[in-house]
C-alpha positions in Angstrom: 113.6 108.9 104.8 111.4 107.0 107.5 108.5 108.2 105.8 109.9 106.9 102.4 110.3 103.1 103.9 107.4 103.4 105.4 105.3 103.9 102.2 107.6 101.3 100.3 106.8 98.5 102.8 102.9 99.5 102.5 102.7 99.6 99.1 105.0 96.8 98.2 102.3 94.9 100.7 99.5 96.5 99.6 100.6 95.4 95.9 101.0 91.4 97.4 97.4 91.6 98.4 96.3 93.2 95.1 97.8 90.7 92.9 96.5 88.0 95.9 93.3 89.3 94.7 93.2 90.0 91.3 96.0 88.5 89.1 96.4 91.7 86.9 99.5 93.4 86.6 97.7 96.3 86.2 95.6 96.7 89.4 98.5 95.7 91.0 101.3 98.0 90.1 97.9 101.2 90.6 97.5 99.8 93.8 100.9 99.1 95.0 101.8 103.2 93.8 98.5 104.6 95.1 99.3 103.7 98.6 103.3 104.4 98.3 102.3 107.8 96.7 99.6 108.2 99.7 101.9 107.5 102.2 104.3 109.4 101.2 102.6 113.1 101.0 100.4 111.9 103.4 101.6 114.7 105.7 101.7 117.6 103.1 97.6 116.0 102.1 96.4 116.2 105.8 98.1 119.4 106.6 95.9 121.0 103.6 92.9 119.4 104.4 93.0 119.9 108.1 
């Protein structure tokens, strides 16, 4: 669950900056559930690479 906030507050920022930035709902909502999705496996991703 910690993980899952975590990754919410990052990409709901990450999102602000995008749209900061660009202006396109588009990049935006990519952005914002890149770095959510990121975040989120994040652990099972750097368990398989490492």
């Amino acid at each position: 669950m910690k993980r899952f906030l975590i990754g919410l507050a990052l990409g709901s920022g990450s999102s602000a900056v995008a749209w900061g930035v660009t202006h396109s709902l588009g990049w935006t909502a990519a952005v914002g559930i890149t770095v959510f999705i990121l975040v989120w496996l994040g652990e099972f991703i750097l368990d398989d690479l490492l």
